[in-house]
N, C-alpha and C positions, 0 to 999 in steps of 0.2 A: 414398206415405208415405216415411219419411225410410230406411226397411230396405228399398225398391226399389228395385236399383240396376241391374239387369240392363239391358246383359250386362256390367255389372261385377261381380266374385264378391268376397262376403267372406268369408276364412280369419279366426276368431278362436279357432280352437285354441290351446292351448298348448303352447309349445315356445321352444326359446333358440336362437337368430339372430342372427347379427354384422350391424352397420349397414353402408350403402352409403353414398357420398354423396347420392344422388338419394333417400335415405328420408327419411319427413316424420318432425320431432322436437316432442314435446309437449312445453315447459320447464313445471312445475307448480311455482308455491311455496305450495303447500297450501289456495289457495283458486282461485287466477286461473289463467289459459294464458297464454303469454309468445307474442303473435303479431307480425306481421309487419306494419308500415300498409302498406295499400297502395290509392290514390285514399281513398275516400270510406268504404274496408271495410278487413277484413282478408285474410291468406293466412299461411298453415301454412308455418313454415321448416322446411327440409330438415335435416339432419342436418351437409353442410358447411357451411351455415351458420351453425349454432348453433357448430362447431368454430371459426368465426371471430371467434368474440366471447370467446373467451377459453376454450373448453371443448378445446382440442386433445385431451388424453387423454380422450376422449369414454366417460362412465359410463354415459350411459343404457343401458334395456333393452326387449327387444322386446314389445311388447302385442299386434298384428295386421298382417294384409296384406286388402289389395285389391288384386286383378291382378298380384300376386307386388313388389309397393309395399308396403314396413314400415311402419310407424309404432313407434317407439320415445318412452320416458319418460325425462325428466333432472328431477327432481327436486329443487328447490336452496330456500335458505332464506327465508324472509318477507320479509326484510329486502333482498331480492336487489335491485336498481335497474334499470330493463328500459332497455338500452342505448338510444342516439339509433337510432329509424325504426321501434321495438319499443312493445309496450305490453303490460301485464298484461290481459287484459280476462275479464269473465263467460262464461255457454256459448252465451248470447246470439247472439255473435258469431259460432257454427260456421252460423246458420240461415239467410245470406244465401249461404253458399258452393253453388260446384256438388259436386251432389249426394256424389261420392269423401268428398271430403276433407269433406265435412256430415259422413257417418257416420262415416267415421274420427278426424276431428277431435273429434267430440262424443262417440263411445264409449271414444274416448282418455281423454277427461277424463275421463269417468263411473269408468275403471281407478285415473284415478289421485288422483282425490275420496277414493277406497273406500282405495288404500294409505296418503294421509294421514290418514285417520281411526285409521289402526290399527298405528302404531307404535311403541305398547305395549301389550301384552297387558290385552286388560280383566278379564282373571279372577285375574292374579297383578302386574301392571305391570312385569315386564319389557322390555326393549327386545324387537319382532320380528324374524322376516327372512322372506325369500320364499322360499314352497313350490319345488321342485326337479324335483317329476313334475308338479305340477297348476298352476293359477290359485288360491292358495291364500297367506294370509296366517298365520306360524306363532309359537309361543312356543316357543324353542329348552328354555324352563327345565319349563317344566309339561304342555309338548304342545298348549296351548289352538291348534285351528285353527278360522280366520276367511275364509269364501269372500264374493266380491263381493256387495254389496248391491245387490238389485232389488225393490224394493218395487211392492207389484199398485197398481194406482189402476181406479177405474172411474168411465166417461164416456158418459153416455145421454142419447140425441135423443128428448126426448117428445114427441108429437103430440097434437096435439087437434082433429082435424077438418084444415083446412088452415093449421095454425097449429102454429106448432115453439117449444119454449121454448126461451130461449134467455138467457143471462146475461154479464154480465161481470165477473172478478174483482177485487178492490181491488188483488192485486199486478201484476197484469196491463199492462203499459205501453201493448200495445195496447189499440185503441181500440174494435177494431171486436169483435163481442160471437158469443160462443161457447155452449158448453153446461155444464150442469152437469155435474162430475166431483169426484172425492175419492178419499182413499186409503182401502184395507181394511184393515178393523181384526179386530183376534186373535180367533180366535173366530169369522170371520164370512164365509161363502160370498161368491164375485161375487155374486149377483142379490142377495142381503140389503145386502150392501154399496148397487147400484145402487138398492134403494129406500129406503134410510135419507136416503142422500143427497140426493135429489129430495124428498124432505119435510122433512128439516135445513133445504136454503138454499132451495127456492119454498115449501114448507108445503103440498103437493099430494102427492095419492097416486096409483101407477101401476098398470096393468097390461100382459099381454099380452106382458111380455118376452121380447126374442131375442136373440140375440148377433151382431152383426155381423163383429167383427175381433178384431185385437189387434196392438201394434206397440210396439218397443222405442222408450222414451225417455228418453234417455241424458240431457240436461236437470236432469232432479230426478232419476235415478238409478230409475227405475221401468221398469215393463212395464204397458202400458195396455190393458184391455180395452172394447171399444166396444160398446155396447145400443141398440137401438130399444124405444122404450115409448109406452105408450099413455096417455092421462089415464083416471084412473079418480074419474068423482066429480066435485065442485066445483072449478074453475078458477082458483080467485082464489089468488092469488098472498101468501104471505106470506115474504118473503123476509128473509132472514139478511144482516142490514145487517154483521154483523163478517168477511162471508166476501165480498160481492159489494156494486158499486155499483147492479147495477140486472139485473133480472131480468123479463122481460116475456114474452108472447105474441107470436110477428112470425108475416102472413102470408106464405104462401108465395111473393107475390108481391115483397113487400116486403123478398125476401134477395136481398142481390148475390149472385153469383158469388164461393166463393173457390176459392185453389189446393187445391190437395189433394195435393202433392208433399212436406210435410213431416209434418202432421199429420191422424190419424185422427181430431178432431174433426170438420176442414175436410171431411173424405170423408163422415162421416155429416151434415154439413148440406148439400151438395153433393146427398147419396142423398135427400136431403128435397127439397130444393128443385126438381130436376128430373126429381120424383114418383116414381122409381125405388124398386121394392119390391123384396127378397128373396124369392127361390121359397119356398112353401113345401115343410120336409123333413119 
């Protein structure tokens, strides 16, 4: 999954660190990453880089290391024009990289999605600034503090004999078809969340639930938790046309192979597919 990186270690402590040239620089203008083309993908500019495009007196500030490798934040305006060999792109883009610069790159963004969201205090609207001890977004006028946003989601592999639901979302660009997942709502444990959800978008109810994993994803800015479940009941499928194109029964035979290097969905179709059970604890 996309937090395995060993034996690359990730520092995402907090703390303040002058850049190097050889450290990677996130350019954010409040929605995009400002990357790098390069063939048919992207790559993560370093820090002289980004000083080469007109930033010499380099503002950014430090977010993490991998392998004593910074990554730093330069945050500049909407309107900002991404130089010739440059491009703005989605987080999309971090999911083709090797694996370093995936997680650095993609939890990069996810720091700095969160500081543009909150550059004025939501409880008084003054302008912010950034916490001094912590990872922390602050209201120098009223004291309102604002720590990163990680919102839970839950994602479960039902079974029904040798047969795995399985769906795919309408926003989903890929093609090839996953599980149902959702985010948790106020109020609401993992497992209530996991069985609301499996009956919202298939209209089937579970049982039997375990928890298999869990893994950050920087993405939509969440923490994903992963379940195995069981059909409990009627099979038939009524599915939530406003949330998925298609939601079906595949048998066991009938699922490729996927990777399982970026996503804990992939590993719990993966733990279906090549019958593999959890001990029981």
């Amino acid at each position: 999954m996309i937090h395995e990186i060993a034996p690359h270690v990730l520092d995402n402590q907090f703390k303040i660190q002058d850049p190097k040239p050889n450290d990677y620089c996130l350019v954010y203008n409040g929605s995009k990453s400002l990357l790098k083309k390069e063939g048919n993908g992207y790559a993560l500019p370093t820090v002289a880089e980004i000083q080469k495009l007109g930033f010499e007196d380099f503002e950014g500030h430090y977010l993490l290391n991998i392998d004593e490798r910074a990554f730093f934040l330069l945050a500049v305006a909407e309107d900002y024009a991404a130089p010739e060999g440059y491009e703005f792109t989605g987080n999309r883009a971090f999911r083709p990289m090797a694996p370093v610069e995936r997680l650095g790159g993609a939890t990069a963004a996810h720091i700095a999605h969160w500081e543009a969201l909150n550059k004025f205090c939501g409880k008084c609207g003054n302008v912010t600034i950034r916490g001094e001890k912590e990872r922390s977004i602050i209201c120098p006028k009223c004291g309102n503090v604002v720590y990163p946003r990680i919102s839970p989601v839950v994602i479960i592999a039902v079974r029904n004999g040798d047969k795995l639901l399985m769906a795919h979302n309408i926003d989903n660009p890929n093609p090839m078809l996953f599980l149902i997942s959702g985010f948790v709502e106020v109020g609401e444990s993992l497992e209530q969340a996991a069985h609301r959800e499996v009956m919202e978008e298939a209209g089937v109810k579970i049982k039997n639930l375990k928890y298999f994993g869990s893994q950050p994803w920087p993405f939509s800015d969440s923490l994903i938790a992963g379940w195995t479940a069981e059909l409990d009941g009627d099979d038939t499928i009524h599915m939530q046309a406003e949330e998925l194109s298609e939601a079906l029964w595949v048998k066991r035979e009938d699922i490729p192979p996927y990777a399982t290097d970026v996503s804990i969905s992939c590993c719990l179709i993966e733990n279906f597919r090549t019958g593999f059970t959890l001990p029981e604890t």
